[in-house]
C-alpha positions in Angstrom: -72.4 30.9 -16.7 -68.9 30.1 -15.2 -66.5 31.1 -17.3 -63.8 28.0 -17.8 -60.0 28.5 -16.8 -57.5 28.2 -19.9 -54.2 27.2 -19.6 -52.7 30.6 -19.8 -55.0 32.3 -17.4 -53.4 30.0 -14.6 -51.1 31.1 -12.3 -47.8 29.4 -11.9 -47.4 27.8 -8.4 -44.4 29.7 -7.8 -46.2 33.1 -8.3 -48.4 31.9 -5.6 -47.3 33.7 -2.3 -48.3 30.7 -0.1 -46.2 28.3 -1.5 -42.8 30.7 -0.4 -44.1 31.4 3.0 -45.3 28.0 3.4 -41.5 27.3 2.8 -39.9 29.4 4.4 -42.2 27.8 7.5 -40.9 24.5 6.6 -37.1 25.9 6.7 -37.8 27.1 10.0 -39.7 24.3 11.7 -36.6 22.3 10.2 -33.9 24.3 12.1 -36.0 24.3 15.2 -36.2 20.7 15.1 -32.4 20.7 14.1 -31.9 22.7 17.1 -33.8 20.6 19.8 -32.4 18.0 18.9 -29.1 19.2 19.4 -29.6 20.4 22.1 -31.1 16.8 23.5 -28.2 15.2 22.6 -26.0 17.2 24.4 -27.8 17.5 27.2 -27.9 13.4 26.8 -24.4 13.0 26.3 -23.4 15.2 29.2 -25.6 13.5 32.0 -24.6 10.2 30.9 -20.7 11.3 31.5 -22.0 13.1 34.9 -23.6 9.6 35.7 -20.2 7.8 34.8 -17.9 10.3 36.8 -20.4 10.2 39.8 -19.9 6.2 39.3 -16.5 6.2 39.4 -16.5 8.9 42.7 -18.7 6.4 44.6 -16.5 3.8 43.5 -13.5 5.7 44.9 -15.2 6.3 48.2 -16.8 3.0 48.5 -13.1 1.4 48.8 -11.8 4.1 50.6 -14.2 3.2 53.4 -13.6 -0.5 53.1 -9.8 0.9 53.7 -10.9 3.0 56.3 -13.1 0.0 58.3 -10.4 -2.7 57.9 -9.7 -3.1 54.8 -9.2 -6.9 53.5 -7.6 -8.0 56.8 -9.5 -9.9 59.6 -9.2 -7.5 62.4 -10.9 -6.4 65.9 -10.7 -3.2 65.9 -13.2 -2.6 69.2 -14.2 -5.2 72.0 -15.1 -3.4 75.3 -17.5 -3.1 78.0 -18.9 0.3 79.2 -18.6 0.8 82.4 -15.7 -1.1 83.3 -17.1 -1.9 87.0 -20.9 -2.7 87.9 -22.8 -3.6 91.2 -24.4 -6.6 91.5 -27.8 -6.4 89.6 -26.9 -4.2 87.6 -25.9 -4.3 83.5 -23.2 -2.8 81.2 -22.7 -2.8 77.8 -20.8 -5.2 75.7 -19.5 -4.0 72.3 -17.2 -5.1 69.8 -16.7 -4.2 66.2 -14.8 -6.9 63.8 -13.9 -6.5 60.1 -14.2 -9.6 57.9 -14.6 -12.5 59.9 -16.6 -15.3 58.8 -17.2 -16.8 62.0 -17.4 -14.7 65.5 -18.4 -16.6 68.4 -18.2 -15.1 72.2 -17.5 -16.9 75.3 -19.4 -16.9 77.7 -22.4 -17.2 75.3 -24.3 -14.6 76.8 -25.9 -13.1 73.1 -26.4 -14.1 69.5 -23.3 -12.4 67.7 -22.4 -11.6 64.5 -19.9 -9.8 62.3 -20.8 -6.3 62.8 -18.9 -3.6 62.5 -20.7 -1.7 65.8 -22.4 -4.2 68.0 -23.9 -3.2 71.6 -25.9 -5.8 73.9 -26.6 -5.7 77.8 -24.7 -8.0 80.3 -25.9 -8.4 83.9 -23.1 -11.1 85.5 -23.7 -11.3 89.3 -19.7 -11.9 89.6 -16.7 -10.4 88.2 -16.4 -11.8 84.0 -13.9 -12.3 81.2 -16.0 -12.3 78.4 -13.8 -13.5 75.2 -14.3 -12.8 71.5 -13.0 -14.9 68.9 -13.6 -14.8 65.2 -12.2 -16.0 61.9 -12.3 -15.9 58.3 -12.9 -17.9 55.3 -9.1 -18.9 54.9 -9.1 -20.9 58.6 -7.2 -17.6 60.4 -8.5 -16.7 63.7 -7.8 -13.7 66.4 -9.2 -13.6 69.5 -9.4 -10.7 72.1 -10.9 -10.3 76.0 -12.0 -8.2 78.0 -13.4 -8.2 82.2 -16.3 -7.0 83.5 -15.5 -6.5 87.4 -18.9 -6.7 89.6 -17.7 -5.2 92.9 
């Protein structure tokens, strides 16, 4: 036979060793959590103001580089042809490097051109040229330069 519990033969829950460690558990898992967390938010909160600084520095070298290459202004900062002097059947290279221009056209038409801002194409006149660059922007202002290829 099974002897039946009474109520003063049972043990008071907080006599019960398990329910202190289990609590003290619980306290800890707590503060671990607490302290991941924590620690994700930082770490959050630190690489999103790395992310904004690094912004801001590519921002800041971005327009320096605009500055650098021409800024704002309509410019040609590099039309030439390399070698200067060719024999007949033979070809040089025509370059030219513009900074905002809307239009650039090249006379003779001897390639398609565009604004570029470091443009190389082969020329083979069989006479001495003057090859002329023009270009313009957006507000109607133009600049044109030239340069001669001598075929000797």
């Amino acid at each position: 036979m099974i002897p039946s519990e009474t109520p003063s033969s049972r043990k008071s829950p907080l006599k019960n060793p398990l329910f202190y460690s289990s609590s003290i558990l619980a306290c800890v898992a707590l503060y671990v959590l607490y302290v991941l967390y924590a620690r994700y938010d930082s770490n959050r909160r630190y690489e999103q103001q790395t992310g904004q600084q690094q912004e801001q520095q590519r921002r800041r070298n971005d327009l320096s580089a605009v500055e650098q290459l021409g800024g704002s202004e309509l410019a040609i900062r590099g039309f030439y042809v390399s070698p200067a002097t060719i024999r007949p059947g033979q070809s040089a290279q025509l370059c030219y490097d513009v900074a905002n221009a809307k239009t650039v056209t090249l006379d003779p038409p001897v390639a398609a051109v565009w604004s570029s801002h470091s443009r190389c194409f082969a020329v083979a006149p069989k006479k001495t040229t003057s090859y002329k660059l023009s270009i313009s922007d957006a507000a109607g202002k133009s600049l044109s330069q030239a340069v001669e290829l001598k075929v000797e």
